[in-house]
N, C-alpha and C positions, 0 to 999 in steps of 0.2 A: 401763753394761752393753752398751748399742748401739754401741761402738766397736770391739769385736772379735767380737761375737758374733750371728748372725742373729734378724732379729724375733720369730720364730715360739717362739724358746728364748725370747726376752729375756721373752716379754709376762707369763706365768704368773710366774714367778722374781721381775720387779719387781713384782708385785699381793704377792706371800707375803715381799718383802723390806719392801716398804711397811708392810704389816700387821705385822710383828713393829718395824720400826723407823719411826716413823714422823715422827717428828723428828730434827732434829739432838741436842737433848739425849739421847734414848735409844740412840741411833746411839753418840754417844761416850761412854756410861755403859754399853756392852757389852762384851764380852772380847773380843777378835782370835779369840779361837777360836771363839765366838756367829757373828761377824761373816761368816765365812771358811766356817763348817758352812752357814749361809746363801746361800752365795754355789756352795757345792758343784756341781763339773758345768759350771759357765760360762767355766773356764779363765783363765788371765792374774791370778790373783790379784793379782800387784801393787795391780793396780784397787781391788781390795779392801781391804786393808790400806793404801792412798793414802787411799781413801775414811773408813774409819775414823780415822784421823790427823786431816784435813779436820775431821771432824764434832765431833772433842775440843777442836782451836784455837777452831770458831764457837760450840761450846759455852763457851768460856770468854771470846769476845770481846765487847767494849763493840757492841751497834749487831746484833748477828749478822751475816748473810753482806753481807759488800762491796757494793754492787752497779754497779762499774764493773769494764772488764775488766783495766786495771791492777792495781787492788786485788786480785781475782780471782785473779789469779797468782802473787800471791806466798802463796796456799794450798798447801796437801800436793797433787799430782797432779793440778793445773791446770794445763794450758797455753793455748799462744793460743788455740786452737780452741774447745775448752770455756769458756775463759773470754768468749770472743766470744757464743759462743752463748747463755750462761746471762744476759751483759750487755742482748745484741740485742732477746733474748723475753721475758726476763722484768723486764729494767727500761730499755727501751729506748735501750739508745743506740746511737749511729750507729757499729757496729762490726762489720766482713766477717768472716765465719766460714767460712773457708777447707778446706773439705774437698774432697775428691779430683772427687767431682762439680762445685764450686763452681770450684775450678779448670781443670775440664775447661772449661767453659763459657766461663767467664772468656779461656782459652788461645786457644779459637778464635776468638772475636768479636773477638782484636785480633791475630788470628795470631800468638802469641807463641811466638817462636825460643827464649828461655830458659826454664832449668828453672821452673817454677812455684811452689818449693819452695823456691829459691834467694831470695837478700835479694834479689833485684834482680828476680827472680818475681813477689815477694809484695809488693812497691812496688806496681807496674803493675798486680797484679789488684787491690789494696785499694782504689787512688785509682779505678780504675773502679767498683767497688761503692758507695765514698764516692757519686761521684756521680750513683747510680740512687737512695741514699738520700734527696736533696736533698729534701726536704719530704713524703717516705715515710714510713710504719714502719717502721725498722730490721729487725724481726723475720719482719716481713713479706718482704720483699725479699729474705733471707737464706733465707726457708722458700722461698721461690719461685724462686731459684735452686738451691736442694739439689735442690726437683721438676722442676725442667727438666733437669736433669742425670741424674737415675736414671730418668726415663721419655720425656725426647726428646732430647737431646744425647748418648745413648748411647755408649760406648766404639765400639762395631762397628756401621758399619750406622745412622748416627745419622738422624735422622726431619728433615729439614731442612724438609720441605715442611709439616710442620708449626709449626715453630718460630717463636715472635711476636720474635725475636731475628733473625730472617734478614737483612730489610734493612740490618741494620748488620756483620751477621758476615763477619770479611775474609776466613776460612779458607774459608766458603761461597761467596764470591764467587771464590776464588784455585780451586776445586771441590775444593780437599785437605783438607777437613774431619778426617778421621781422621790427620792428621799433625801433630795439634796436640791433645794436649802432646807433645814431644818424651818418645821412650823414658825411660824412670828405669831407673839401672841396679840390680839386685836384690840381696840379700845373699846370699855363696853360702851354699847348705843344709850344714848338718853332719849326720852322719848316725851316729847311736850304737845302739850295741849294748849290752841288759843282760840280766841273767836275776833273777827274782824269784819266791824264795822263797812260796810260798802252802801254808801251815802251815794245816790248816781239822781241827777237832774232827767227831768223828760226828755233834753236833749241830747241823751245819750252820756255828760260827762259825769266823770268820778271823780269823785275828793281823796284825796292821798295826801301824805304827811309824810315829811321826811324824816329819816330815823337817824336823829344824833347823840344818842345814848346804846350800850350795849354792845356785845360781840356780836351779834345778828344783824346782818342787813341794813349796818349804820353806811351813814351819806345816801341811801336810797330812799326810793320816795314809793311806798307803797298804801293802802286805804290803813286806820288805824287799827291797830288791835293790840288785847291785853291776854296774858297767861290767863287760861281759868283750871279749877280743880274737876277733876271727873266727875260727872254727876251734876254740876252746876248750869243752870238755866243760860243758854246762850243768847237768850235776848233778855234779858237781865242784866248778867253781866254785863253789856256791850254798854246800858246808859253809860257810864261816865264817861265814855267818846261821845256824846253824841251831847252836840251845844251849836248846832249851826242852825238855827230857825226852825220851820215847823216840819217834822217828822211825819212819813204816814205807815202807816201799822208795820213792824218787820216783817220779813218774809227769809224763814230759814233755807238754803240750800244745803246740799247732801258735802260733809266734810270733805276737804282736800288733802292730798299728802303734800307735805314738801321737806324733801334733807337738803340740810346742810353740812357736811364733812360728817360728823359721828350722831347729829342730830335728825331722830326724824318727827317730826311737826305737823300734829294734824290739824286742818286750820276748816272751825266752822265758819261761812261767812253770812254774815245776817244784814239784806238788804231793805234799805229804806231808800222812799223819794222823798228826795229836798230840792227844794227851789235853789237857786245860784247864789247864793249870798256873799256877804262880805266876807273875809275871812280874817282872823285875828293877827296873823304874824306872814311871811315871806318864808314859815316852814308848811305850810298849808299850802295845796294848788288844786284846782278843778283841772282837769285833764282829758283827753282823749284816750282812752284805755289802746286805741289803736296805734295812735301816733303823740304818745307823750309828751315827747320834747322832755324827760327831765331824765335821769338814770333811773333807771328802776329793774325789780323783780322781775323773775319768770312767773311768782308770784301771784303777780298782777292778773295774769292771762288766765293763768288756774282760773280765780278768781269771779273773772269775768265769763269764763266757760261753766264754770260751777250755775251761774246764776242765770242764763238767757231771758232776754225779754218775753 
């Protein structure tokens, strides 16, 4: 959860994830839909449905979870980092968990001209952590590199005078501390346009649709909507969502933003009232925008804020 998402969201969400799954067995004895309704709001699902996957293999594994970071890896949605990390703390072995603070730090103490990120990066920063391990706690040494990196080796303005790393760090001696790590070049943003359908009864609920095609917000259950082109009439476009009974006049609200990883999505949504009707398939639901019951979007709430009764 702490890998795309800030503390402050994470803390509550993993106490209420804990408590409903609290093992590996019952983690992988839930639905993707349990799993995912759980997970609502924190974004990146991947994660989630990696997670899930993960918890079904160790449920049905000799020994449960690996506890080296090889091992590790070859789980659903482990990589090196996590697998380091999970190897380091919780069954100590002498294994660098390379995150972007850990790297920073790492970059500057030997002044490193290559990417960090790069094989020939992640050599140089490993073999140096290797040998701060040398008769350490792995776990320890790795947590205490992550803290000196998020509150004194700072990106901007980093606190050098305080740092127990000074005498050895070559960027602090060379005075170009902020020049290490070299730039990482970014992915460019795409930038999409949709318009979504928000179908809502007099009594408050919302019709949503589960999304089981596409990189976007698949297995969630948000109202419907389709790409349109700049310039295109937004209650226009929107008929071919709309087949559930009698419709009364759209009503546009003002665009929402929403990213996802390199995507930012500006989302018109154009409401109508409809009566509760039947609905064609079990990927259709009339909903409680408050208390869904099903996985879904942040999305949603945008959505529902965009448009007030």
């Amino acid at each position: 959860m702490l890998q795309q998402t800030q503390v402050e969201r994470v803390v509550p969400r993993f106490e209420s994830f804990i408590r409903r799954f609290p093992t590996f067995e019952m983690l992988g004895s839930a639905s993707e839909e349990d799993v995912l309704e759980e997970w609502s709001g924190l974004g990146y699902y991947r994660r989630a449905r990696m997670l899930h996957r993960l918890a079904q293999e160790v449920k049905e594994r000799q020994g449960g979870l690996p506890q080296t970071a090889g091992e590790l890896e070859k789980l659903p949605g482990i990589g090196p980092y996590t697998a380091a990390a999970v190897a380091s703390l919780a069954f100590a072995e002498a294994e660098p968990v390379l995150d972007g603070n850990v790297m920073r730090v790492g970059s500057r103490v030997q002044a490193l001209e290559a990417d960090p990120r790069s094989a020939e990066g992640r050599r140089r920063l490993g073999g140096w952590i290797r040998s701060l391990m040398d008769g350490e706690p792995p776990g320890q040494i790795n947590e205490a590199l992550m803290e000196l990196g998020a509150t004194v080796c700072v990106p901007v303005g980093p606190r050098c005078d305080r740092c127990p790393l000074g005498s050895v760090c070559q960027a602090m001696r060379l005075g170009r501390p902020e020049n290490f790590p070299p730039p990482r070049r970014r992915r460019a943003t795409e930038s999409l346009r949709w318009v979504a359908a928000c179908i809502v009864t007099e009594e408050g609920k919302w019709l949503v649709r589960r999304v089981d095609e596409g990189p976007i917000l698949r297995g969630l259950w948000v109202p419907p909507f389709l790409e349109i082109e700049e310039g295109a009439d937004p209650a226009e476009a929107v008929s071919p969502l709309l087949s559930f009974g009698t419709m009364s006049s759209p009503r546009l609200g003002n665009p929402v933003r929403h990213n996802i990883t390199h995507r930012k999505i500006d989302v018109i949504p154009v409401r109508f009232k409809a009566d509760c009707v039947e609905l064609p398939s079990d990927a259709w639901r009339w909903v409680d925008p408050k208390y869904p019951g099903v996985p879904t979007s942040s999305l949603l709430a945008k959505l529902v804020d965009a448009l007030p009764d």
